[in-house]
C-alpha positions as CSV (number, residue, x, y, z in Angstrom):
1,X,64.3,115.2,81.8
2,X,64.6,113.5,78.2
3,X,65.2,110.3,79.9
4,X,62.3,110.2,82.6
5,X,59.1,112.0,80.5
6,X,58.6,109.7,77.8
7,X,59.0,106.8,79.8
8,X,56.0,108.1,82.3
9,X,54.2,109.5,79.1
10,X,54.3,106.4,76.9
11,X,52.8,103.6,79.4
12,X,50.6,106.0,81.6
13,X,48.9,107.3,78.0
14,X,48.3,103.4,77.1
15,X,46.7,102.7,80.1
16,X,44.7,105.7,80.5
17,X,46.1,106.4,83.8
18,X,48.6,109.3,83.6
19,X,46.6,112.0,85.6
20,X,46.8,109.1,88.9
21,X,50.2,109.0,87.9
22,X,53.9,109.9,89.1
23,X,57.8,109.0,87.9
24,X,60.7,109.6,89.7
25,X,64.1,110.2,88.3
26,X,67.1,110.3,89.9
27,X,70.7,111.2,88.3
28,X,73.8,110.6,90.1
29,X,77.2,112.2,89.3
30,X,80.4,111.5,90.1
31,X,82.5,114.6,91.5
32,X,86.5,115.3,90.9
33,X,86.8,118.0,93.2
34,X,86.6,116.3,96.7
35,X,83.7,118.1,98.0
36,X,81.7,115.1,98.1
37,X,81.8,112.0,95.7
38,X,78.5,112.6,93.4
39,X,75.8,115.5,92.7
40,X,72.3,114.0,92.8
41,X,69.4,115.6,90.5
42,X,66.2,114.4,91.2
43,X,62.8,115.3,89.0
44,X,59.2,114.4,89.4
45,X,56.9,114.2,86.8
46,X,53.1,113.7,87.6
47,X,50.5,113.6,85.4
48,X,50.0,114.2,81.7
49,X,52.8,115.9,80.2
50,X,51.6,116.8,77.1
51,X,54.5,115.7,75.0
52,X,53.5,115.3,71.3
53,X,54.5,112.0,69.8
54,X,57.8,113.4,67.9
55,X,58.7,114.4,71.6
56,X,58.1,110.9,72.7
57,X,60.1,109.5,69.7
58,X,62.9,112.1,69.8
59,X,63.6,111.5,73.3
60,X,65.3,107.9,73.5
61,X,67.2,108.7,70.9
62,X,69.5,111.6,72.9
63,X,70.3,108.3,75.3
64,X,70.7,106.2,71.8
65,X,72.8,108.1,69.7
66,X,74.2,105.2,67.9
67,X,70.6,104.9,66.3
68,X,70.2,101.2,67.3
69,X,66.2,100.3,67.6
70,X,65.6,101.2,71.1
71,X,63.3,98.8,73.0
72,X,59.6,99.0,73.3
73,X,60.0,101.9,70.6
């Protein structure tokens, strides 16, 4: 979720277009147990999310925690 809502919030805000709007994420996993080889999580986002811009800011840097300038940040 911290990966896929800024990155539909930041663009579709710009453009003015985030209520025709929708992102899809998908996650895969890999699996040690030998059930099946990966877990798959999927999440929609549609719409305005209403993240504030510390969200938006905060975000990126969970998938950048070496604190290098993330681009288009």
């Amino acid at each position: 979720m911290s990966y896929v809502l800024p990155r539909h919030d930041e663009p579709h805000q710009q453009t003015g277009l985030a209520d025709r709007t929708a992102t899809l994420g998908a996650l895969l996993t890999p699996r040690t147990d030998g059930t099946r080889p990966w877990d798959t999580t999927l999440l929609r986002t549609q719409g305005d999310n209403r993240l504030t811009p510390e969200e938006v800011k905060r975000c990126p840097a969970l998938w950048n925690p070496q604190g290098a300038e993330v681009p288009g940040t």
